[in-house]
C-alpha positions as CSV (number, residue, x, y, z in Angstrom):
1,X,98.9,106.8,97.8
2,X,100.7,107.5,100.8
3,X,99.4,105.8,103.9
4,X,99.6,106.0,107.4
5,X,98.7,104.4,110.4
6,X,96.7,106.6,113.1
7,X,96.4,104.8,117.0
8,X,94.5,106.7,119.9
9,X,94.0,105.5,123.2
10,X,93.1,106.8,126.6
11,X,90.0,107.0,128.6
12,X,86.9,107.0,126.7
13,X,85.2,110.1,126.6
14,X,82.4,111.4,124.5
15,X,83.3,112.8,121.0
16,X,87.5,111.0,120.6
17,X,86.0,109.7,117.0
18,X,84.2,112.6,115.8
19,X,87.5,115.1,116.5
20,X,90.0,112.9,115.1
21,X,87.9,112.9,112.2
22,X,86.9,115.9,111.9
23,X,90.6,117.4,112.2
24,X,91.6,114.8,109.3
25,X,88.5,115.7,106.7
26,X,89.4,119.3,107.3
27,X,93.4,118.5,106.1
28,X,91.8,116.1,103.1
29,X,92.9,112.8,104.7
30,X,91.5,110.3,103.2
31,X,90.2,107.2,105.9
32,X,90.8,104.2,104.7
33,X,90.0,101.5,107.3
34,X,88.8,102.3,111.3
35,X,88.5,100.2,114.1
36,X,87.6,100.8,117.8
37,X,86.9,99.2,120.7
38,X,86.3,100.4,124.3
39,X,88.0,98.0,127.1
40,X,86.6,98.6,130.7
41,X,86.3,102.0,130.0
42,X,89.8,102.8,128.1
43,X,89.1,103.9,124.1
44,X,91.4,101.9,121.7
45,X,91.3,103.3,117.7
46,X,93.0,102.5,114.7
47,X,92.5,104.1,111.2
48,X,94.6,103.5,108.5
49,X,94.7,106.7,106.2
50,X,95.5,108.5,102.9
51,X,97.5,111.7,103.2
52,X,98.4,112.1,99.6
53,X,96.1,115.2,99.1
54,X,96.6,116.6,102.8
55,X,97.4,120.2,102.8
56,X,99.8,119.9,105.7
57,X,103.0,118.3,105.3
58,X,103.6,114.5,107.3
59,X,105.6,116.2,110.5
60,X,102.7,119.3,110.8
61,X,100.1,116.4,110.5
62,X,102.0,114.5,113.1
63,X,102.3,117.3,115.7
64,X,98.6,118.5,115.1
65,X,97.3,115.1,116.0
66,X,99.3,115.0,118.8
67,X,98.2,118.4,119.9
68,X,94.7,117.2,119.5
69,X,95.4,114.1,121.2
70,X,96.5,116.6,124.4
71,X,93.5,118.2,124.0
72,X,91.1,115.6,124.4
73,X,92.8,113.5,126.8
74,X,94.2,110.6,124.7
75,X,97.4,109.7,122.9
76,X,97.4,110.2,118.8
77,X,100.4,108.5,117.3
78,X,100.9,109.1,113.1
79,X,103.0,106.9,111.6
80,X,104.0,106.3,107.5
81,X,103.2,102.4,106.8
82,X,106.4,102.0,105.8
83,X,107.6,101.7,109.6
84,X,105.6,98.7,110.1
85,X,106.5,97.0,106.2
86,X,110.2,97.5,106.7
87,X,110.8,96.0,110.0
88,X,109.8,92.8,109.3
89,X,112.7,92.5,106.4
90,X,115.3,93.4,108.5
């Protein structure tokens, strides 16, 4: 399994969950875990993901979403796990 970790934020707007999803089903990315919340009016989302069977490589993944991200009018970050599971043994 190789996992990721998948934030978006920016100004709620209709259709942020179904594009980010739709963009990762398309690439077989498997989601894991979602959760969302909307703050006086600012969309916060994070999915933790599978990319073991995505047909792009990590870095093409990484620019897509943020490409997306531009597109819709939020921020995408994609990051391996491993970022977050190695900084705390340092």
């Amino acid at each position: 399994m190789n996992k990721a970790i998948i934030t978006v934020v920016g100004q709620d707007t209709v259709g942020i969950i179904a594009r980010v999803c739709t963009y990762l089903s398309q690439h077989n990315v498997n989601v894991l875990d979602i959760s969302q919340t909307i703050i006086d009016g600012y969309f916060n989302m994070m999915m933790i993901v599978d990319y073991a069977n995505a047909d792009k490589d990590f870095g093409a993944m990484v620019g897509n979403l943020e490409d997306l991200g531009d597109d819709i009018g939020v921020r995408i970050r994609c990051q391996r796990v491993e970022i977050f599971t190695k900084m705390h043994r340092i």
